[in-house]
C-alpha atoms as an extended CHARMM CRD file, in Angstrom:
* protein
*
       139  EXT
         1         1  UNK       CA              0.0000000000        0.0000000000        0.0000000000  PROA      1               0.0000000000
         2         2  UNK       CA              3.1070000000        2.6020000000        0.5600000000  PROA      2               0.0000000000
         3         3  UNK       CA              4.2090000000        2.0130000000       -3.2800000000  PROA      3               0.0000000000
         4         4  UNK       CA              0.9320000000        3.2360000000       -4.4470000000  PROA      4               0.0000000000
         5         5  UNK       CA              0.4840000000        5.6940000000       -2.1910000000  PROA      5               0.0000000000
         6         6  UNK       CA              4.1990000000        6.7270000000       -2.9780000000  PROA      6               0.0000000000
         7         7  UNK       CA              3.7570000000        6.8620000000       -6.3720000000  PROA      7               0.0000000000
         8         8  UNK       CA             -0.2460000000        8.4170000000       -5.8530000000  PROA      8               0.0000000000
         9         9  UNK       CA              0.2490000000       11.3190000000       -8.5530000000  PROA      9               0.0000000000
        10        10  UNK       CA              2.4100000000        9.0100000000      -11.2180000000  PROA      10              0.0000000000
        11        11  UNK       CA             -0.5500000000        6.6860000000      -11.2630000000  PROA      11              0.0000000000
        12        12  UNK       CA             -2.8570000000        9.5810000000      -11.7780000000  PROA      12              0.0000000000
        13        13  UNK       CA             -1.1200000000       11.6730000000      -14.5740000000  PROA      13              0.0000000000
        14        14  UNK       CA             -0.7120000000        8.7710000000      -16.3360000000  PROA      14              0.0000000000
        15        15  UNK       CA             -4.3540000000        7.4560000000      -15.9130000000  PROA      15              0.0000000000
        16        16  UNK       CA             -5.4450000000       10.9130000000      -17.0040000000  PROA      16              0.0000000000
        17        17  UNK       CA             -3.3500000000       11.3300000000      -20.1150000000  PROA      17              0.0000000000
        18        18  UNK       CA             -4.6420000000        7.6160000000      -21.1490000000  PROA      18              0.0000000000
        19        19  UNK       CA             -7.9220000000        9.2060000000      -21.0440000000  PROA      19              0.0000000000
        20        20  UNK       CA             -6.9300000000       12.2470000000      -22.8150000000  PROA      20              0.0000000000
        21        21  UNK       CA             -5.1570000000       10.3180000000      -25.6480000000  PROA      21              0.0000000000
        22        22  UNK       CA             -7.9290000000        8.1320000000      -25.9850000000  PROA      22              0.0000000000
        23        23  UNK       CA             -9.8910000000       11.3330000000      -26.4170000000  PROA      23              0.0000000000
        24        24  UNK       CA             -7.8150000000       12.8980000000      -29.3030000000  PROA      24              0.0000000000
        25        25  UNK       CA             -7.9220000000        9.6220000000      -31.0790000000  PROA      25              0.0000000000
        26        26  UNK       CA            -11.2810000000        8.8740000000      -30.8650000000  PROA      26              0.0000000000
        27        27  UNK       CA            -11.8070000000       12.8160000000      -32.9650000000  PROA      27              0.0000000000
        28        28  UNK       CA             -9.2420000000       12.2390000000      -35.3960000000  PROA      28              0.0000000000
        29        29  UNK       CA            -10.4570000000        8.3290000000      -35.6240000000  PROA      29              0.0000000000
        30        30  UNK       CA            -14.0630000000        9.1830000000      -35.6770000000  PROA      30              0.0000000000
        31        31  UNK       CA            -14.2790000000        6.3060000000      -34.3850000000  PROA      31              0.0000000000
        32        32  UNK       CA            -17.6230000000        5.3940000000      -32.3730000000  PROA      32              0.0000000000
        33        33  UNK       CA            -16.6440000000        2.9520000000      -30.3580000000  PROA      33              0.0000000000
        34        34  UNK       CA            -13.7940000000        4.6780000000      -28.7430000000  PROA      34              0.0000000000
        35        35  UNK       CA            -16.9360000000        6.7110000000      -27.0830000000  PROA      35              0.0000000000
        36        36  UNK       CA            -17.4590000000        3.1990000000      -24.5790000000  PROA      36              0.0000000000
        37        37  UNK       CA            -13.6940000000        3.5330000000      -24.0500000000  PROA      37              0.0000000000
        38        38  UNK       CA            -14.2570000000        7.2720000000      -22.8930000000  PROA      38              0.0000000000
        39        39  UNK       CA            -16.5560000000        6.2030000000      -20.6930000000  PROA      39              0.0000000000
        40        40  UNK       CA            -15.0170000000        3.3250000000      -19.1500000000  PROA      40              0.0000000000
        41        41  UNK       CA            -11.6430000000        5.4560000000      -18.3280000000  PROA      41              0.0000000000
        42        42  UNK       CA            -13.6160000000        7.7260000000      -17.1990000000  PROA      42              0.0000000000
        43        43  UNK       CA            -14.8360000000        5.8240000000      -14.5200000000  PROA      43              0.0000000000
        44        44  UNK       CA            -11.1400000000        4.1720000000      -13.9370000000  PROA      44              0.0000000000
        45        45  UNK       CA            -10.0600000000        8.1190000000      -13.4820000000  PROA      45              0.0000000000
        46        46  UNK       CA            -12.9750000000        8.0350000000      -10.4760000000  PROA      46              0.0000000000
        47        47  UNK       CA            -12.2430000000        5.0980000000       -9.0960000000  PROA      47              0.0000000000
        48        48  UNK       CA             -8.5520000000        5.4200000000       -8.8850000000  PROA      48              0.0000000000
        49        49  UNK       CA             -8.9130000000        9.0570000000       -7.5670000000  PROA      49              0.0000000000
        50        50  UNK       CA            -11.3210000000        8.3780000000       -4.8950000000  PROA      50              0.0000000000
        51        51  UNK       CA             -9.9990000000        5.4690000000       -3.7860000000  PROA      51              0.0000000000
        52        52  UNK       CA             -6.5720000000        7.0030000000       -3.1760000000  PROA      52              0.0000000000
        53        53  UNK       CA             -8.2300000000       10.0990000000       -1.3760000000  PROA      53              0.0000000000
        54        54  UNK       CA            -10.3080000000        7.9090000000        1.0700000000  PROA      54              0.0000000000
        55        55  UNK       CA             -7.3360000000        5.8750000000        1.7320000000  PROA      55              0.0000000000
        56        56  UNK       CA             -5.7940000000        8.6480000000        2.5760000000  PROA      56              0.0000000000
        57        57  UNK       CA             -7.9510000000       10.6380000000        4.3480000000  PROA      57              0.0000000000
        58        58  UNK       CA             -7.9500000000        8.1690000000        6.8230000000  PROA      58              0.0000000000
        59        59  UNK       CA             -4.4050000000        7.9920000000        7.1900000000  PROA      59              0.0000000000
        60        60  UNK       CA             -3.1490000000        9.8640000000       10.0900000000  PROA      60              0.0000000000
        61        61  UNK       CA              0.3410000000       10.2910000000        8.0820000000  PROA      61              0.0000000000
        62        62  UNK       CA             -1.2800000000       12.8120000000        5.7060000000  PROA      62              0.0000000000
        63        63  UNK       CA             -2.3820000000       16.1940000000        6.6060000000  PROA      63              0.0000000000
        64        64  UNK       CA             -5.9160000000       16.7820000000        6.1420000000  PROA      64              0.0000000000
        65        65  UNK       CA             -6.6460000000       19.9650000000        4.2920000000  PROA      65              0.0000000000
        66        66  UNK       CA             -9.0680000000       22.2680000000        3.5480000000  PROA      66              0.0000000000
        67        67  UNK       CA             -8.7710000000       21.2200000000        0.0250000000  PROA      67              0.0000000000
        68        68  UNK       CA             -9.0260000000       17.4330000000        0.7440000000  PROA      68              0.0000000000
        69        69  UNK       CA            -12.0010000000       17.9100000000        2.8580000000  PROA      69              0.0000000000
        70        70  UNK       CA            -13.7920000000       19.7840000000       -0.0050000000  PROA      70              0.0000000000
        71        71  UNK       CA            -12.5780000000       16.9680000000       -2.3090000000  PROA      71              0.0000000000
        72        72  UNK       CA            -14.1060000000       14.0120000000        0.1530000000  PROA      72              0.0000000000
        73        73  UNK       CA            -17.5370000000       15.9440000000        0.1350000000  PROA      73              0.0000000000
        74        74  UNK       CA            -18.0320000000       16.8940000000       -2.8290000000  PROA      74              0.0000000000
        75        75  UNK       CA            -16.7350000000       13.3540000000       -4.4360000000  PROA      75              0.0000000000
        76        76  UNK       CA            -19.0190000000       11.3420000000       -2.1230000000  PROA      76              0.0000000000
        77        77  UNK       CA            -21.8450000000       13.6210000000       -3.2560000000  PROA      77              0.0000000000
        78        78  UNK       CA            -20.9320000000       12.6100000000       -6.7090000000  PROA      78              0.0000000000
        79        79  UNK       CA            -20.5210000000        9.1340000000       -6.1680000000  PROA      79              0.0000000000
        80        80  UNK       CA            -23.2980000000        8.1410000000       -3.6720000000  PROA      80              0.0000000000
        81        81  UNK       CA            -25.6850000000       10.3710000000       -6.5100000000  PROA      81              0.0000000000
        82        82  UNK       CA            -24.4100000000        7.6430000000       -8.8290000000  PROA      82              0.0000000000
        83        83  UNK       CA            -25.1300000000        4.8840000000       -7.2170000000  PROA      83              0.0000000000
        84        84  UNK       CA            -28.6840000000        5.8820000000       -6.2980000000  PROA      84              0.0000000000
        85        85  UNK       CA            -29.3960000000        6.9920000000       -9.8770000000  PROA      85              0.0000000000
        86        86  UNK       CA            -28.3360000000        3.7000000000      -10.9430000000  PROA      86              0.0000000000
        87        87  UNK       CA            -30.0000000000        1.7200000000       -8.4310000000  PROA      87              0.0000000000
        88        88  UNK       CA            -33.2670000000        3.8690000000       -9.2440000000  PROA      88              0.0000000000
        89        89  UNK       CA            -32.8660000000        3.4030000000      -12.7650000000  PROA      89              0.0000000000
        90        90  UNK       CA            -32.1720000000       -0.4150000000      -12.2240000000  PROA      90              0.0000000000
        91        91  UNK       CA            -35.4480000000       -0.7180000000      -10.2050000000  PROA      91              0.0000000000
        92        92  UNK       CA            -37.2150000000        1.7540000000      -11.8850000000  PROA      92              0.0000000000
        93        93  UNK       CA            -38.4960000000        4.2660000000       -9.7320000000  PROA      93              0.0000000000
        94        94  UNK       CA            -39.2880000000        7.0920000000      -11.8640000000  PROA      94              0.0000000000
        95        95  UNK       CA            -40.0420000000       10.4500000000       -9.3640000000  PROA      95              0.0000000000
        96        96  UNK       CA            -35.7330000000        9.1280000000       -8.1190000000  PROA      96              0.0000000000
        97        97  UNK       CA            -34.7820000000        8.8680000000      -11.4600000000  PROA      97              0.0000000000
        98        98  UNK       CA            -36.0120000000       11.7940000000      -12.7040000000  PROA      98              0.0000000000
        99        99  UNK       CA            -34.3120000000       14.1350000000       -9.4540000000  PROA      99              0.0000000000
       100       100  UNK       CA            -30.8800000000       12.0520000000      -10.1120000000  PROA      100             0.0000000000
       101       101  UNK       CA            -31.4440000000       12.9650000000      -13.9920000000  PROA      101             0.0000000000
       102       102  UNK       CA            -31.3160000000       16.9550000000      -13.0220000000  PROA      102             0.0000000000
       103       103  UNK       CA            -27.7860000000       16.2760000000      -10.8140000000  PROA      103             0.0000000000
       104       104  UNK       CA            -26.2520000000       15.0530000000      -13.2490000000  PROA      104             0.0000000000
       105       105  UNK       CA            -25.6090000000       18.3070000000      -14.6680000000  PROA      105             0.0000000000
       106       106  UNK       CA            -23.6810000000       18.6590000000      -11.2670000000  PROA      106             0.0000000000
       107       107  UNK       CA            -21.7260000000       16.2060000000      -11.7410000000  PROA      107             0.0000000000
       108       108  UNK       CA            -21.0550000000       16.8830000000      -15.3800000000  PROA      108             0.0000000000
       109       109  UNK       CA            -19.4210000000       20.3010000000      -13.9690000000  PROA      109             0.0000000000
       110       110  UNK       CA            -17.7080000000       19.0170000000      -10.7180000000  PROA      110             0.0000000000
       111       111  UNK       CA            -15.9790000000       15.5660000000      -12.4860000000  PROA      111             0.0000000000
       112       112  UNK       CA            -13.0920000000       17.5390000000      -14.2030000000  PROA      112             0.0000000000
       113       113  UNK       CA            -12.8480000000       20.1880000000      -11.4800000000  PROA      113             0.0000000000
       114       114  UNK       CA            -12.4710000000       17.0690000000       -9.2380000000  PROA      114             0.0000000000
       115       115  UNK       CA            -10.1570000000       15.0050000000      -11.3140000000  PROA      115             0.0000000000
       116       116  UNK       CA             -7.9370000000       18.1420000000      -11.2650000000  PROA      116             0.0000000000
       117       117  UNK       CA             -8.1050000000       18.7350000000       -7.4960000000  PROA      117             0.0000000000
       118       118  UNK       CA             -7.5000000000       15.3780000000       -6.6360000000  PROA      118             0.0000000000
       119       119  UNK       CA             -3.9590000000       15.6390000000       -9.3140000000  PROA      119             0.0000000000
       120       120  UNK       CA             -3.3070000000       18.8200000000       -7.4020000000  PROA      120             0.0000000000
       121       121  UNK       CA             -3.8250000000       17.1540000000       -3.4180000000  PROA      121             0.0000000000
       122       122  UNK       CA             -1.5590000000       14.6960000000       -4.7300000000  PROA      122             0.0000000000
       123       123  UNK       CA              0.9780000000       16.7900000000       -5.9880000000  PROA      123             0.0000000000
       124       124  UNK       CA              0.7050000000       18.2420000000       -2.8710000000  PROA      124             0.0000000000
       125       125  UNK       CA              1.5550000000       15.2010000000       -0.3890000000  PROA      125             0.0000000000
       126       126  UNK       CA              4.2770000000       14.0320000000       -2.8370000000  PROA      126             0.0000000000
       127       127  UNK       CA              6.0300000000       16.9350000000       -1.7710000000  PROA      127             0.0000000000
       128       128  UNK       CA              4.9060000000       17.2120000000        1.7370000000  PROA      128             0.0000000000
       129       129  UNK       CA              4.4860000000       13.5290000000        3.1530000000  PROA      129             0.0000000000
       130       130  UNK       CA              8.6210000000       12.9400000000        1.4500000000  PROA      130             0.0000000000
       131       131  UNK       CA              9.3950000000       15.7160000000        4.3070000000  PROA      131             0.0000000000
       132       132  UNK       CA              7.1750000000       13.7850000000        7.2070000000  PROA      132             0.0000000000
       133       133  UNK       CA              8.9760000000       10.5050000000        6.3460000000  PROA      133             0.0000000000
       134       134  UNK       CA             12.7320000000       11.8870000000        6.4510000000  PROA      134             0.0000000000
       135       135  UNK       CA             11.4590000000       13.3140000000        9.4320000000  PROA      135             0.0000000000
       136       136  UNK       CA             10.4630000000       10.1140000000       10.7920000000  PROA      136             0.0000000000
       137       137  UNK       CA             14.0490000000        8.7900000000        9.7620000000  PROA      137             0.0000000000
       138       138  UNK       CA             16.3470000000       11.0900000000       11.5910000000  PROA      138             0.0000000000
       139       139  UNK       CA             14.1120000000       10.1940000000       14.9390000000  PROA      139             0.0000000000
């Protein structure tokens, strides 16, 4: 779990450029299916950011900041909206549905400011939690 958490923003940068080349080649391709691809790394980009983040959040090694506070909100809003729109379109329950239908133009806007503030909070304890552990070293 330290090697990922070490290398937190590598595995992000490059999960976000695979979804940004896959972008650019699906509008020179034209390509149609390369949409399904979009979507899938998409949801990689998610689960890989939030994941990270709640692990640690929850670590007492990482300092919690305003900025990763407003990311755990605001993410869990996004992804606990998901869920229940999914689960009420599974089940159909139409008067659900239809409120989850009108949020998703909320989440449209807060994915990419997300994906970036998550890139950024990583950036962040790569250069801050490298100080904590040399600190821990010389103890």
């Amino acid at each position: 779990m330290k090697t990922i958490l070490t290398h937190d923003s590598k595995i992000q940068q490059g999960v976000i450029l695979l979804f940004i080349l896959t972008i650019l080649i699906a509008v020179l391709s034209k390509k149609e299916f390369l949409a399904f691809a979009i979507i899938i790394e998409f949801f990689i980009i998610a689960f890989v950011q939030y994941t990270l983040n709640i692990i640690k959040f929850f670590n007492k090694k990482y300092i919690k900041t305003e900025s990763r506070k407003v990311y755990m909100f605001l993410s869990t809003y996004v992804v606990i909206g998901v869920f229940i729109w999914i689960f009420a379109c599974v089940f159909y329950i139409k008067g659900l549905k239809d409120i989850f239908e009108i949020l998703v133009f909320t989440w449209l806007i807060l994915s990419p400011v997300l994906i970036l503030q998550s890139l950024c909070i990583s950036f962040f304890d790569a250069k801050n939690h490298k100080g904590v552990i040399n600190e821990n070293i010389n103890l």
